[in-house]
Backbone as CSV, one residue per row, in Angstrom:
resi,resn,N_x,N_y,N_z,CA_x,CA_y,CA_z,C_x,C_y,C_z
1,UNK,4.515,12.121,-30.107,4.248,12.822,-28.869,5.008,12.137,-27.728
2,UNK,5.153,12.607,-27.074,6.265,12.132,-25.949,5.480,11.924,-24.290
3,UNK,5.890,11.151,-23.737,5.057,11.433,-22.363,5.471,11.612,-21.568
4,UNK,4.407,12.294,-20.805,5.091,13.297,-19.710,5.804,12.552,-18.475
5,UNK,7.015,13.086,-17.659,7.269,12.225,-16.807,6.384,12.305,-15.766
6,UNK,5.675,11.460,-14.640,5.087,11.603,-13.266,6.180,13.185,-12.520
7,UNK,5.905,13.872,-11.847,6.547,14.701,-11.156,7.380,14.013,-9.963
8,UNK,7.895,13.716,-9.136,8.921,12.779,-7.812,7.719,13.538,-6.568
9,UNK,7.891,12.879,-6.005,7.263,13.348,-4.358,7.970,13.718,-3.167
10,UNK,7.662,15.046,-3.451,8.254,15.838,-2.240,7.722,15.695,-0.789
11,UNK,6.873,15.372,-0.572,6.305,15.530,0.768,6.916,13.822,1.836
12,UNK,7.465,13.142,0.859,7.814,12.168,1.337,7.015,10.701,1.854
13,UNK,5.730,10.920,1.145,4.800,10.059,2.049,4.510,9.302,0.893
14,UNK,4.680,9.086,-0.433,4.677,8.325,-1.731,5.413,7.115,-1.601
15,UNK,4.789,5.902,-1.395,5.708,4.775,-1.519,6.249,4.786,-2.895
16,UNK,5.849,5.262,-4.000,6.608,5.105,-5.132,7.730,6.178,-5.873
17,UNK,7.811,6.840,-5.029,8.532,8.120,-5.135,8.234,9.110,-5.917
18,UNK,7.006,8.834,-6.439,6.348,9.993,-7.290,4.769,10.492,-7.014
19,UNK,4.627,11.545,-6.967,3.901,12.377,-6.393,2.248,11.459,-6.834
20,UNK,1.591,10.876,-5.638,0.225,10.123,-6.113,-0.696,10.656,-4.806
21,UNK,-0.721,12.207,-5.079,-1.789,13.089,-4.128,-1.838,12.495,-2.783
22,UNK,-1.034,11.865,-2.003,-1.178,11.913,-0.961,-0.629,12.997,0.586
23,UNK,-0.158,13.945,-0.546,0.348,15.151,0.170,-1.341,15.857,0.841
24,UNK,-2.371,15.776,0.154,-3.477,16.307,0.894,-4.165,15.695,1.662
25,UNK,-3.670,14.415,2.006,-4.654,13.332,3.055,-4.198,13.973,4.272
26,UNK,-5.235,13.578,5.238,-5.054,14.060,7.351,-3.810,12.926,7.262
27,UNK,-3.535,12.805,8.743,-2.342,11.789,9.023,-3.129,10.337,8.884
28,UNK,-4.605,10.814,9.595,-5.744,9.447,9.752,-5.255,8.785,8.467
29,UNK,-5.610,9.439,7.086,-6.436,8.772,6.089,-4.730,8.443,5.047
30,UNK,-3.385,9.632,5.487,-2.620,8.707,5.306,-1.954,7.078,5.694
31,UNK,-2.498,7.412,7.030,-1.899,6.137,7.711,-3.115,4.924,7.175
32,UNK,-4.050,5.342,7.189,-4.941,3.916,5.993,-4.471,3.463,5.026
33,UNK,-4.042,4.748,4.027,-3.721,4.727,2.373,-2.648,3.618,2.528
34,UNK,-1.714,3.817,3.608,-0.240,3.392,3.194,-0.295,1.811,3.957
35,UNK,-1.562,1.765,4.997,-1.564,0.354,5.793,-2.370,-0.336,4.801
36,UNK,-3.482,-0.124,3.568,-3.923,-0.622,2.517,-2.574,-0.887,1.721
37,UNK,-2.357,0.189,1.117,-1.147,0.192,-0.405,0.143,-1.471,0.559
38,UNK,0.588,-0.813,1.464,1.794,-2.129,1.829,1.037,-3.505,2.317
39,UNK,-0.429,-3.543,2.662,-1.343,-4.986,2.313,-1.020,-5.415,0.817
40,UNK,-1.378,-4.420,0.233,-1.547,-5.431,-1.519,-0.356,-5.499,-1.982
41,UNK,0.953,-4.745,-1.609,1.940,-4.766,-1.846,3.177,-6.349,-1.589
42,UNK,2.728,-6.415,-0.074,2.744,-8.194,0.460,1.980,-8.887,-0.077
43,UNK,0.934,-8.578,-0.536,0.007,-10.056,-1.498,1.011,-10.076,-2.720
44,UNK,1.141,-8.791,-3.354,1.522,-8.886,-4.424,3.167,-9.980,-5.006
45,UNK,3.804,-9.400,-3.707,5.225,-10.112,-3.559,4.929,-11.837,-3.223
46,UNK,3.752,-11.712,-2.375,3.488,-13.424,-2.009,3.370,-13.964,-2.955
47,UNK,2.986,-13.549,-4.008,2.659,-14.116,-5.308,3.400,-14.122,-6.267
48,UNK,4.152,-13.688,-5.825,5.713,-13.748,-6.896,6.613,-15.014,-6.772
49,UNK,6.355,-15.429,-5.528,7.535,-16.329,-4.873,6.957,-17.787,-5.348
């Protein structure tokens, strides 16, 4: 069986370039999603180094 690819994100607001439902958030609850997601994103890199 083969797996399916993720679909890409059109709406442009996907930090990962593939569509992770944030096309239906208000601007409010995008601008949380993405000030959370790029927090753990800097922990994540801090922890690389």
């Amino acid at each position: 069986m083969t797996e399916r690819q993720k679909p890409k994100c059109g709406c442009g607001r996907s930090p990962t370039g593939y569509c992770i439902g944030w096309h239906s958030l208000s601007e409010k609850d995008y601008l949380k999603k993405k000030s959370d997601y790029d927090e753990l994103d800097n922990e994540a890199e801090a922890e690389q180094d």
